[in-house]
N, C-alpha and C positions, 0 to 999 in steps of 0.2 A: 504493500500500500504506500501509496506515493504522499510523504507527509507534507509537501511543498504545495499549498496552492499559488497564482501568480495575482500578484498585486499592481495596480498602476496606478498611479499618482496623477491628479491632474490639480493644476492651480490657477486659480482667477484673482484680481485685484477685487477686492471690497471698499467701493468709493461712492460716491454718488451718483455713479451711472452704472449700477450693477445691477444686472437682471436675471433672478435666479433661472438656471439651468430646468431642463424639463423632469432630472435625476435628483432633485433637490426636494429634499424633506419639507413641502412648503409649511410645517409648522415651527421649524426651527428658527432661533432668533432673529439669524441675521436675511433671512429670506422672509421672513414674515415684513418683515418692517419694510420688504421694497414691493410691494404690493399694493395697489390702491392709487386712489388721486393725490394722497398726498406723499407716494415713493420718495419721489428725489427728498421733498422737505425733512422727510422722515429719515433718512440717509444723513444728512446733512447736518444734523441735526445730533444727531446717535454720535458720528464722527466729533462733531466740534465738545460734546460732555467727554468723550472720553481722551481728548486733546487734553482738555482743562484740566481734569481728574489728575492726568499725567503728570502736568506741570507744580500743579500742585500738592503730590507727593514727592516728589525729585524737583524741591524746591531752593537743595545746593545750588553755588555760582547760576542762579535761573532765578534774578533779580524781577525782571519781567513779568517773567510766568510763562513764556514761549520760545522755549530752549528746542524744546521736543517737539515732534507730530509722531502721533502713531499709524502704520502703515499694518494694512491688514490683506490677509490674502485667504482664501476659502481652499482648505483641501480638500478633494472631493475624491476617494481611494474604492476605486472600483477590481471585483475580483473574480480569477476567471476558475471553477472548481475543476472542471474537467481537460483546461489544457486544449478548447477548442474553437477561442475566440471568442466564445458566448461568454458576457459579464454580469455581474450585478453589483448595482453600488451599495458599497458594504456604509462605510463610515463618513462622515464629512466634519472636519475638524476646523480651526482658527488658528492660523499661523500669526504671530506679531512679529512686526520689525518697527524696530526706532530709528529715527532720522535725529540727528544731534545737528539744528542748526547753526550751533556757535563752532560747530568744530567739522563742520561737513562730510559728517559721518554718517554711516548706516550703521546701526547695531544689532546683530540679528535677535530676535527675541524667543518666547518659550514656541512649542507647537501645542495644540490640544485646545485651552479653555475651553469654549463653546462646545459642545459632543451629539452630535448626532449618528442616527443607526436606527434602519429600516427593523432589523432583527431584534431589537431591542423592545421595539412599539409592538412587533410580533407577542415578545414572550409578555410585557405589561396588560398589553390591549386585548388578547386574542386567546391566548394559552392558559394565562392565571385566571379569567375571567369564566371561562369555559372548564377549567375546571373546579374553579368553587361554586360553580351553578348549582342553585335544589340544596345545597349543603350547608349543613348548621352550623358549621365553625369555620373559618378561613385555613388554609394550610396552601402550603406551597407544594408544587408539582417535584417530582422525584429530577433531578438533571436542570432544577432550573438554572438558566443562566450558562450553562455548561458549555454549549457551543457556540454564544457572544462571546464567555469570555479568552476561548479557545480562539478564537479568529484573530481578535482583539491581539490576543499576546503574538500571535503565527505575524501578524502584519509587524506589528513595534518588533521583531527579530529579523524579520523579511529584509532582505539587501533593497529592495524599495526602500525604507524607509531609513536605513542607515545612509544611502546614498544622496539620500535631504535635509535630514535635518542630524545635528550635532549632540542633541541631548534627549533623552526621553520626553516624554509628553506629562503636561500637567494642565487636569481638566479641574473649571470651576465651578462648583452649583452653588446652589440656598439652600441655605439651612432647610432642614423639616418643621413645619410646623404641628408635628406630633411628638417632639422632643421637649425637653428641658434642655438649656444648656449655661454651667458655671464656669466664669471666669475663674482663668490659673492666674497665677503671679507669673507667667513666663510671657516676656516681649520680646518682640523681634523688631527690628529700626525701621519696618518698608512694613512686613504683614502685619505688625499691630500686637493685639491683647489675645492671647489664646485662648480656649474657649474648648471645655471636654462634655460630652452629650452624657442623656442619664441613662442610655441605653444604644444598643444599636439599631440601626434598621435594616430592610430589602434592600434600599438604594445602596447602604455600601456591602450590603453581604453580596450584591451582583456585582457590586466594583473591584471588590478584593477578589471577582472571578478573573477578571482580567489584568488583575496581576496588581492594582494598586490602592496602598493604603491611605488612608484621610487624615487631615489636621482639620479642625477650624479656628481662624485668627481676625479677627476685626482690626481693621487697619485703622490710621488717624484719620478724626471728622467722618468715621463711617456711622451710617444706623444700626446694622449688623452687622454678625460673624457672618464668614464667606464659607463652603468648604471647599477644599482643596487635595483631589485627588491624584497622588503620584506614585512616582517607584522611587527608590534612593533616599536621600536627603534632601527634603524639600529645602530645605535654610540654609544649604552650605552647596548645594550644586548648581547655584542659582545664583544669575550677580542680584543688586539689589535693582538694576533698570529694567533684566527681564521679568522679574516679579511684580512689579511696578505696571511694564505693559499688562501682565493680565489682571493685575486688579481692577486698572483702570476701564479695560475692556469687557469684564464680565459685572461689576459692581455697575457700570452703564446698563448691559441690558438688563441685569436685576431691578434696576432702578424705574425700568419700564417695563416690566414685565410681574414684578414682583413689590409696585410703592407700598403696601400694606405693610414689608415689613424694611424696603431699603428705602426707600424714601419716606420713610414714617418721621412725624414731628417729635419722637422720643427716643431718645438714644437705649439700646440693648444695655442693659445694668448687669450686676454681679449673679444674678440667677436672670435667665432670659429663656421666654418661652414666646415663640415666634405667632405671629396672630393674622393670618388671611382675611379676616372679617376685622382689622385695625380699622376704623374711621378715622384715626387723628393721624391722617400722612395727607403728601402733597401729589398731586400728578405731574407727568409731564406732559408737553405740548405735543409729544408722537401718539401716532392711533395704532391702535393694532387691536384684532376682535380675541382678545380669552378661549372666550367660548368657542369661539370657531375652531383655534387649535387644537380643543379639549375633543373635539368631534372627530375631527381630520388625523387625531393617531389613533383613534381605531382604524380609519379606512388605509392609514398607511401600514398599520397592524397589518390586516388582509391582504393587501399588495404582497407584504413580503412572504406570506402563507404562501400566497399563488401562483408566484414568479420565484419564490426561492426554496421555502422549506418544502412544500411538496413534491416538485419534482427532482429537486436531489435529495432527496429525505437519504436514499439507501447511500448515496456519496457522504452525505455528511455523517451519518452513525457512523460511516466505519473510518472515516479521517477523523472523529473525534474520540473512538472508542482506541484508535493507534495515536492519539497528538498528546504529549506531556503535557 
């Protein structure tokens, strides 16, 4: 059994003229937001908070406040199971790069934050849903998560992905808001206040499938703790500008995606329990429908039943019952 399947990389700028692809998870952050009459404003918009963000946490010799822009590129990692030109896109990541205009420099920054995955809306939307149907108690399906997070590591090992980028991947989410979480006494100069949950969850027990463990850290002048999923040493493998890029990058679209708890008018205190139903936060001036996205990953759930788990069902049991 041939444990290699083939990976390929494709990359697009993410700027204000960017028009999601037809492979593109249209519920995912950075594609949601360029949809509609107000696209470009929405673009443009998303781009200039998380300029600001930047400047204002990498506010060394950045007297100004516009030392930096951040430069953003959409990975879009399609894969071929059988070796015969037929693809499916697996994953779509957020690559940062910083531009240092006092020193006319490019600094390349982390890969990952933003995380999308057809097979993932599969097992949330379609799998777990269908099987706690009629059923009294919730329980999780026997393998869940097994072959996301099999794919997931086969790709970050894959000479694809060595041959791009320089350092492992670090993805950002939001907190749960079925958590508690206490602030530690441990700071870091860029990520902030750290922040340990009173339990674990699904989101990281499928994460720690794919090979990576979580911190959450609330950074300066944030509302909330971020968390932050990696492999390695998140604090030491990392300067503090590529950190930086992804805060300011993922704390943006949290900020529109999630104001209830990151742009809430109340800073997360020493016990912090996160709240969806917050009234005392601010909006932003971008649109984007919730609900519609809430809808749209079931139906990309079924896409990927239809176009990928079913007809390579008998491929992927037996590359995942042979992949470490």
């Amino acid at each position: 059994m041939n444990n290699d399947f083939t990976f390929t990389i494709k990359r697009i700028g993410f700027d204000e003229n960017y028009h999601p692809s037809d492979n593109t998870r249209i519920t995912t952050n950075f594609a949601n937001l360029a949809r509609g009459e107000r696209r470009q404003e929405n673009l443009r918009d998303a781009l200039r908070m998380i300029n600001n963000r930047f400047n204002a946490l990498a506010h060394w010799d950045n007297t100004k406040g516009d030392r930096y822009s951040v430069e953003l590129e959409i990975v879009s990692v399609d894969v071929d199971i059988e070796g015969k030109g037929q693809t499916f896109p697996t994953i779509e990541i957020l690559k940062t790069n910083i531009f240092d205009h006092q020193a006319e420099q490019r600094i390349e920054g982390i890969v990952g934050n933003n995380f999308s995955s057809y097979v993932r809306d599969y097992d949330f939307s379609v799998l777990l849903p269908n099987h706690n149907k009629d059923q009294t108690e919730f329980s999780i399906p026997d393998n869940f998560g097994d072959l996301h997070g099999k794919l997931f590591k086969s790709f970050v090992k894959s000479d694809s992905f060595k041959k791009n980028f320089s350092k492992p991947p670090v993805i950002c989410l939001s907190v749960s808001d079925n958590k508690t979480y206490q602030r530690t006494g441990n700071q870091h100069p860029v990520l902030g206040v750290e922040y340990q949950p009173n339990s674990t969850s699904l989101t990281e027990q499928y994460f720690q499938k794919m090979g990576l463990q979580v911190r959450y850290f609330m950074p300066a002048n944030s509302a909330a703790p971020l968390a932050f999923y990696f492999v390695g040493d998140l604090l030491n493998d990392y300067s503090n500008l590529e950190l930086i890029g992804t805060i300011s990058t993922m704390e943006t679209f949290q900020k529109i995606y999630r104001p209830e708890i990151y742009n809430a008018n109340a800073v997360a205190g020493k016990r912090y329990q996160p709240n969806l139903k917050n009234l005392d936060h601010s909006i932003t001036q971008i649109v984007y429908d919730r609900e519609e996205r809430n809808q749209l990953a079931s139906e990309q759930g079924r896409f990927a039943e239809q176009h990928f788990i079913k007809p390579y069902q008998r491929v992927l049991e037996q590359w995942s019952a042979h992949c470490a």
